[in-house]
Each structure stands twice: as structure tokens, then as C-alpha cells.
N, C-alpha and C positions, 0 to 999 in steps of 0.2 A: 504494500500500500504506500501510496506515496499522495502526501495533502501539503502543497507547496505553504501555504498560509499558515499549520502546524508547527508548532515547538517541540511539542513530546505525540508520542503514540503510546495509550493506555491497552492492554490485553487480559482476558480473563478467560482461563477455560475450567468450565465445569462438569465433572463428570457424571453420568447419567445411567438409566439402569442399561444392566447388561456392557456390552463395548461400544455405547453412544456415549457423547458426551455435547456441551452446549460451549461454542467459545463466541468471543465476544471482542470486538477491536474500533475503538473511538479515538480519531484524532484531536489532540487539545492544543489550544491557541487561549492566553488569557486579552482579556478585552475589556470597556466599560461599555454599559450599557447607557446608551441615550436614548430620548423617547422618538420615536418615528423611526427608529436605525433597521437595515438591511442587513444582513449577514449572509453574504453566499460566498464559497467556496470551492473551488475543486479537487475531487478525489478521484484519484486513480488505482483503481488495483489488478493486479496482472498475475496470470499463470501463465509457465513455459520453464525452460529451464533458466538455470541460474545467469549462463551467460548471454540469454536471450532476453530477462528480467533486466540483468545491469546494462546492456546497452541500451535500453527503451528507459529506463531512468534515467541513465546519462543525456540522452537526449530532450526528456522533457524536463529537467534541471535546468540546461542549458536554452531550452526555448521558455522556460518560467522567468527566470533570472532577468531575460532581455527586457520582458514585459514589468519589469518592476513588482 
């Protein structure tokens, strides 16, 4: 997962009957609240393999970055 706006990435996995379990993963950014405020964001998340993962992050690093 990659959320250009994000500080920290929170994860929680909880296991479940049998061999389930529930995992959980929320990007955090701290911020104030003002009245009328917007908050969007983009998240990306990606399967494939590992070096296929870090090239498409390297890239969208690189095209986040340009955009401020």
C-alpha cells in the first residue's frame, strides 16, 4: 500500500475461527480539523511480485513528489 499524503501505516491482524483470520490496514496523516474542510486522498495498493511492486512504487513516488 502506498498513500502519498500518509506518515505512518497502522496494521492489525486478527485471528479467526479455524485458519481465517481478519487483518486490517489504515493509512494515518495527522491534520486539524476546520469547518467546511475536504479530505481526499490517494491510495494505492498493489499485488505482483516484489520487484514488480518496487518498480510501480518507485514510479509513483516519483510522479507524487513532482505534483507536490
Amino acid at each position: 500500500m502506498y498513500v502519498p499524503s500518509a506518515d505512518q501505516i497502522t496494521t492489525y491482524r486478527v485471528p479467526g475461527p479455524g485458519d481465517s483470520a481478519c487483518s486490517y490496514v489504515a493509512p494515518l496523516t495527522t491534520f486539524g480539523f476546520r469547518p467546511g474542510m475536504v479530505f481526499e486522498y490517494d491510495a494505492y495498493i498493489m499485488i505482483g511480485s516484489v520487484e514488480g511492486i518496487r518498480a510501480t512504487l518507485s514510479g509513483l513516488r516519483e510522479k507524487t513528489s513532482k505534483r507536490g
